[in-house]
Residue frames as qw, qx, qy, qz and C-alpha x, y, z in Angstrom:
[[0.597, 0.676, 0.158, -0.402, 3.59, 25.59, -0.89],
 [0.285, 0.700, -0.531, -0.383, 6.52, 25.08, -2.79],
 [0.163, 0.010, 0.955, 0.249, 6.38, 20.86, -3.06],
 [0.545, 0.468, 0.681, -0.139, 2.70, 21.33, -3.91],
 [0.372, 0.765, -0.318, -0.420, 3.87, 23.78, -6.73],
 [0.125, -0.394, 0.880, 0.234, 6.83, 21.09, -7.56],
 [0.332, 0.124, 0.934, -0.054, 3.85, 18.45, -7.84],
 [0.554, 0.661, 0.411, -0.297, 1.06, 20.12, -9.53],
 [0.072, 0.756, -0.477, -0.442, 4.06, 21.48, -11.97],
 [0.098, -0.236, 0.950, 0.178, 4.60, 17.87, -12.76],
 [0.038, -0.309, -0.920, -0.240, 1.49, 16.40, -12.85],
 [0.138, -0.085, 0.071, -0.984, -1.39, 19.05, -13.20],
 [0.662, -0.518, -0.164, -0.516, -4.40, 17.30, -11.98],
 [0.475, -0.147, -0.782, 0.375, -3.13, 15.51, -8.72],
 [0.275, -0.133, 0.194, -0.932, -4.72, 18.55, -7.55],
 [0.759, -0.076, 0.041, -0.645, -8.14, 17.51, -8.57],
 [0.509, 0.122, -0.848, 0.078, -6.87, 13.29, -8.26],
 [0.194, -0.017, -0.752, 0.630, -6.38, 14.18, -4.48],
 [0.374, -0.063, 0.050, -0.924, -9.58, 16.49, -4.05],
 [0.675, -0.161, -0.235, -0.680, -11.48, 13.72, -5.22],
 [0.658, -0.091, -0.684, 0.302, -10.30, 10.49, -3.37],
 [0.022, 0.085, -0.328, 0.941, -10.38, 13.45, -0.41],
 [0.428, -0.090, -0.160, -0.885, -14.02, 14.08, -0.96],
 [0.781, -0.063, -0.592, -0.189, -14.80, 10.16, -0.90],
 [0.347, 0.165, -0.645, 0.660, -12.61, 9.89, 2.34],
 [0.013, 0.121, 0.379, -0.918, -14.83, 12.28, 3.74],
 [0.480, 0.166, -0.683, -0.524, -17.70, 11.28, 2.49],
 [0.751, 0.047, -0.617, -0.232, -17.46, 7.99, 3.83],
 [0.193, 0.010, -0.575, 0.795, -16.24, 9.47, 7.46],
 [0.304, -0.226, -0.271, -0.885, -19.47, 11.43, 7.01],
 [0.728, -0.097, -0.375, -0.567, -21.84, 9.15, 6.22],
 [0.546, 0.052, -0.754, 0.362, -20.42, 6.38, 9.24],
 [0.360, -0.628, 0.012, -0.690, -22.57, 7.15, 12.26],
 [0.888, 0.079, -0.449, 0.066, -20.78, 5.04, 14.50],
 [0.373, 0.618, -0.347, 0.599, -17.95, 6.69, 15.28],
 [0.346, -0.554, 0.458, -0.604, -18.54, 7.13, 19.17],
 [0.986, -0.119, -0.065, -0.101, -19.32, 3.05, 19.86],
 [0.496, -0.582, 0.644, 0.017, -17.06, 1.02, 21.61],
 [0.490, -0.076, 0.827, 0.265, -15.28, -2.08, 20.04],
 [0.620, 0.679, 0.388, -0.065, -16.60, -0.68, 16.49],
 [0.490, -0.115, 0.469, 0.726, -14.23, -0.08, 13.17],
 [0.496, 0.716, 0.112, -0.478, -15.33, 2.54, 10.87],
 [0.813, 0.566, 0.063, 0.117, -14.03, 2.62, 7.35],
 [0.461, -0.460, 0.428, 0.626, -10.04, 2.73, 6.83],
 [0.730, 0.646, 0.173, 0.142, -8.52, 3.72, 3.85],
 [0.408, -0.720, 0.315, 0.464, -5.08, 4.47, 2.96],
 [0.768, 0.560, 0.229, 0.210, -4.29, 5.61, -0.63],
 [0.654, -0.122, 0.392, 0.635, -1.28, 6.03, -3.00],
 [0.506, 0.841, -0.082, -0.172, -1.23, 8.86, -5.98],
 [0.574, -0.518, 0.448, 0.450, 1.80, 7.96, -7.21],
 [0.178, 0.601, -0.432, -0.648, 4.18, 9.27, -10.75],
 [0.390, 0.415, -0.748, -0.341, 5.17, 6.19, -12.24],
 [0.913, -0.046, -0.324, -0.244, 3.55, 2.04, -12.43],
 [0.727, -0.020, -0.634, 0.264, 6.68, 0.44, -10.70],
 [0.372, -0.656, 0.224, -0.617, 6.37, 0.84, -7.22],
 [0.912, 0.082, -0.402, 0.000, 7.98, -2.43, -6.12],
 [0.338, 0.401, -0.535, 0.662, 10.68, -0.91, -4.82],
 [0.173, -0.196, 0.535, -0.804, 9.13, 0.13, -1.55],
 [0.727, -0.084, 0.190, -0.654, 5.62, -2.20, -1.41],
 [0.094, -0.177, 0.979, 0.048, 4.82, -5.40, -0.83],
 [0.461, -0.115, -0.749, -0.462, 1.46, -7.53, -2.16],
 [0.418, -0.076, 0.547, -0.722, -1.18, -7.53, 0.94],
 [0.324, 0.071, 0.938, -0.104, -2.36, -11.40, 0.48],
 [0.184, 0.394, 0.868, 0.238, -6.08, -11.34, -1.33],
 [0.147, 0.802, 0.247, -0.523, -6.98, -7.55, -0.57],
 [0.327, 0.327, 0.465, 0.755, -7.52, -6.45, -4.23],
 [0.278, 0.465, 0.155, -0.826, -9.41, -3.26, -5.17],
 [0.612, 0.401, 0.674, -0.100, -12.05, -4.42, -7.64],
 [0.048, -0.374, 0.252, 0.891, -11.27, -2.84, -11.07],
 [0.146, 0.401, 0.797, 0.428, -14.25, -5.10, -12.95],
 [0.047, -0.777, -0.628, 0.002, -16.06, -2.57, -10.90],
 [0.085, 0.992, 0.056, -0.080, -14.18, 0.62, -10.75],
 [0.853, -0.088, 0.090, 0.506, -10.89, 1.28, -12.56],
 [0.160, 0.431, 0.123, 0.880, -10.32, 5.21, -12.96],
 [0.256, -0.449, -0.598, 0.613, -11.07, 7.23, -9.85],
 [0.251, 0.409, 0.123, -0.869, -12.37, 10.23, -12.08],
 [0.225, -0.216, -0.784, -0.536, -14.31, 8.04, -14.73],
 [0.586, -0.500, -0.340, -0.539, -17.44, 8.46, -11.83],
 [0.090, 0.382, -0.588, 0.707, -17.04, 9.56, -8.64],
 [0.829, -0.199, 0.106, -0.511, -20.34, 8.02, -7.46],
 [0.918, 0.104, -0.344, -0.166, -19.10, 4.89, -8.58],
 [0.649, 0.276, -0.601, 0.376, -16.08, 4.99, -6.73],
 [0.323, -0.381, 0.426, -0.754, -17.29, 6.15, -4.00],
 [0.886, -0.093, 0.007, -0.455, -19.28, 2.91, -3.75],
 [0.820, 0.309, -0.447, 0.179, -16.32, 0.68, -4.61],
 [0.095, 0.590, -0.505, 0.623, -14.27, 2.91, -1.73],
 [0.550, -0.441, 0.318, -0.634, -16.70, 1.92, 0.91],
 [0.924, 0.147, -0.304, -0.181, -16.61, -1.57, -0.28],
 [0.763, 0.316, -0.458, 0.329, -13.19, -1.76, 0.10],
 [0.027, 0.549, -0.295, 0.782, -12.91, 0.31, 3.51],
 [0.745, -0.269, 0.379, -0.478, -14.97, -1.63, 5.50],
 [0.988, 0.119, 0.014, -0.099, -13.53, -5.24, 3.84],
 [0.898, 0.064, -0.027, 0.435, -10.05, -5.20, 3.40],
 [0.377, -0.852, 0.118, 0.344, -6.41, -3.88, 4.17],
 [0.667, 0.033, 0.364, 0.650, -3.67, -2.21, 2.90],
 [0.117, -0.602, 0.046, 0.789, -2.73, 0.63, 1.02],
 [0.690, 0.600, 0.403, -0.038, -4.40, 1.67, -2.58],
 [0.338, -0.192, 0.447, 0.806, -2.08, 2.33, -5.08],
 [0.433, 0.866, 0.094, -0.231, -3.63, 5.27, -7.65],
 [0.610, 0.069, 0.215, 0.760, -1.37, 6.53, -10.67],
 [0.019, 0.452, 0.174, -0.875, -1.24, 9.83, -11.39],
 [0.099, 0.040, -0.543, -0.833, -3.34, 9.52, -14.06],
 [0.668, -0.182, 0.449, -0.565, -6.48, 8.37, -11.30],
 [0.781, 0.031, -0.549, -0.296, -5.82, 4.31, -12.59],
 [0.641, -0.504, 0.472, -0.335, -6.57, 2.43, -9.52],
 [0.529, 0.264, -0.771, -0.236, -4.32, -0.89, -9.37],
 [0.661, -0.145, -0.616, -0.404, -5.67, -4.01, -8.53],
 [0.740, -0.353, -0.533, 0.211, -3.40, -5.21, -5.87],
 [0.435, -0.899, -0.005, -0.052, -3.69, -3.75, -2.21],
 [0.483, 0.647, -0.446, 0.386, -0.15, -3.10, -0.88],
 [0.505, -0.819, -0.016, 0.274, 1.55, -2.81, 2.58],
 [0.445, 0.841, -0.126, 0.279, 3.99, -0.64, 2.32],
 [0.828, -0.309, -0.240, 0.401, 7.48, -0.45, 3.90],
 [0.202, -0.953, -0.090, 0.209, 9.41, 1.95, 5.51],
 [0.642, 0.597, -0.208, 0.433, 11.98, 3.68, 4.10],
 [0.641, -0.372, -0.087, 0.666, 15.76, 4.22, 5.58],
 [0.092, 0.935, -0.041, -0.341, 17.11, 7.73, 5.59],
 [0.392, -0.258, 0.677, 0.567, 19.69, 6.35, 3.15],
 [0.328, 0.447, 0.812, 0.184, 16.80, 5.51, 1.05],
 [0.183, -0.779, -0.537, -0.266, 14.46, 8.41, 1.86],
 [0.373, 0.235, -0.183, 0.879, 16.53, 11.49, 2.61],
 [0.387, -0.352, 0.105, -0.846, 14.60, 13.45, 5.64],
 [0.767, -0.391, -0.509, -0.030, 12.49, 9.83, 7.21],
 [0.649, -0.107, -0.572, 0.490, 14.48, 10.37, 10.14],
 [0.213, 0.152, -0.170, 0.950, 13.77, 13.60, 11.01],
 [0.412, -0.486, -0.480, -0.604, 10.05, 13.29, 10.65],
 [0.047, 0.027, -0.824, 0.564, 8.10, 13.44, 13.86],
 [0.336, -0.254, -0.781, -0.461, 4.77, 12.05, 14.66],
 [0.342, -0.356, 0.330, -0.805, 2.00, 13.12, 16.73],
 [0.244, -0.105, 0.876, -0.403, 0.55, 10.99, 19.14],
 [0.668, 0.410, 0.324, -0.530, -2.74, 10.23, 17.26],
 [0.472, 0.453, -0.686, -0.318, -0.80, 8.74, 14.41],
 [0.959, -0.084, 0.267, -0.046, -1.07, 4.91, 14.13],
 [0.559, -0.262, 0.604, 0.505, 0.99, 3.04, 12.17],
 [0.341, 0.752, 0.312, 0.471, -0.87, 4.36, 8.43],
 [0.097, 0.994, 0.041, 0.026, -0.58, 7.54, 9.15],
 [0.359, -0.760, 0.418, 0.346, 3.01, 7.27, 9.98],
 [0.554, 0.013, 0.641, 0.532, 3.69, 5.09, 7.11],
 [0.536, 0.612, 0.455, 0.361, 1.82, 7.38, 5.02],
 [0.117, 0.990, 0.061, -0.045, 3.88, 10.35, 6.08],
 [0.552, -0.319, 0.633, 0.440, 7.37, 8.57, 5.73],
 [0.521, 0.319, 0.665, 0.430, 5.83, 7.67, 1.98],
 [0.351, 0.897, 0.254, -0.090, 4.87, 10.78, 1.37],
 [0.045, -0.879, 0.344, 0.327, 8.71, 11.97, 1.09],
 [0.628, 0.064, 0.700, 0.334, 9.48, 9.08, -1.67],
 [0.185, -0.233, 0.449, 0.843, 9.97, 10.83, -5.06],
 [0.268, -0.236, -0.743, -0.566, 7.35, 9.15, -7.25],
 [0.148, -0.556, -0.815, -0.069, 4.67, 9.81, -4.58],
 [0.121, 0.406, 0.195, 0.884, 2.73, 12.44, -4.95],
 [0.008, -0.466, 0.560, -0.685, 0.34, 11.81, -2.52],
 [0.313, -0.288, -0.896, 0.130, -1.18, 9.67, 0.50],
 [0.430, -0.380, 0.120, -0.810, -4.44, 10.29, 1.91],
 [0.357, -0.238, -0.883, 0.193, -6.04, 8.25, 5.05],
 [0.501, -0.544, -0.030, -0.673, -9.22, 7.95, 6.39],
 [0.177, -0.233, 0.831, -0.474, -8.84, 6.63, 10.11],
 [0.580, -0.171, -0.796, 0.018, -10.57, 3.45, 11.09],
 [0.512, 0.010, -0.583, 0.630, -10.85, 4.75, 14.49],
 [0.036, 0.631, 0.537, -0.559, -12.33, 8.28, 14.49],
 [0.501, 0.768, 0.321, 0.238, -13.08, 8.79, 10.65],
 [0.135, -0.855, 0.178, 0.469, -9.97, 11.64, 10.88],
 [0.571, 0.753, 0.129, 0.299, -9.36, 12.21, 6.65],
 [0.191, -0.866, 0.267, 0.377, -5.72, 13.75, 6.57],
 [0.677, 0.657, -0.068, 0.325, -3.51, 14.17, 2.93],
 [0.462, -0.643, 0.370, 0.486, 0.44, 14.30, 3.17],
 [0.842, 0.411, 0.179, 0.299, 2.86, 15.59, 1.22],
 [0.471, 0.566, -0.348, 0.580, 6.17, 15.72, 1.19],
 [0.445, -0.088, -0.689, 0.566, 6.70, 14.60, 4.59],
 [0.347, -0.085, 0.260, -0.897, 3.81, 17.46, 5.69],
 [0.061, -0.358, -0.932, -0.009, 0.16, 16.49, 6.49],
 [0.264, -0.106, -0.022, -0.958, -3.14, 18.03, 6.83],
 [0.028, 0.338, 0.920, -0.194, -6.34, 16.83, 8.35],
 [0.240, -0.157, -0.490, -0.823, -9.97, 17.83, 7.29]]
């Protein structure tokens, strides 16, 4: 409890940021009636909340996956709407959304890189359960990066919606 005190202390809606990108996650796990088919992909997603715009340091540009802002560019300006944009993007392209903490969604998708324990004090210690892919592990390495506040992913796989932070996780 005490980093989600540190974070909401800092930035007092990521609370309701996460809740809703959460909801949409889940949602969009929901509403996928798939899930049990062979050789079938549900929706993926793998978002960013993060403090501050430069996030350079640790991401790279993911080729032509944008996130559409003509059509949604604030994740709490209308949660219908983004929920429509979400699925768009969840079932069309990869990479990792980048949110600020203020819910502006930026354009370009990311991949993100891991961090060294030089870098990212604790990465090394983390340990990952066997149902992790490679998001989920990169988004619980990123979750222990200062300026992020937090990553949520919805598996591709078996729609499984889990928020980290600070190197913890939780699944829904």
């Amino acid at each position: 409890m005490e980093s989600l005190d540190r974070v909401l202390k800092k930035y007092a809606t990521s609370q309701d940021l996460m809740d809703q990108i959460r909801y949409t996650a889940e949602a969009l796990s929901l509403g996928f009636d798939q899930w049990d088919e062979q050789y079938v992909s549900g929706p993926s997603l793998y978002v960013l909340i993060v403090a501050e715009v430069n996030f350079d340091e640790y991401t790279d540009p993911l080729g032509d996956n944008r996130w559409p802002v003509d059509r949604c560019q604030v994740v709490t300006e209308s949660p219908d709407v983004f929920t429509k944009v979400a699925r768009d993007v969840a079932f069309s392209r990869d990479g990792a959304v980048v949110v600020t903490g203020d819910g502006t969604i930026q354009r370009q998708m990311v991949r993100v890189r891991s961090p060294f324990e030089e870098e990212v004090p604790g990465v090394a210690a983390l340990e990952f359960p066997d149902w992790m892919g490679t998001k989920h592990m990169s988004a619980l390495e990123t979750s222990l990066r200062d300026d992020v506040l937090w990553a949520i992913t919805l598996s591709e796989e078996d729609g499984r919606v889990t928020t980290f932070l600070d190197g913890t996780y939780q699944d829904y």
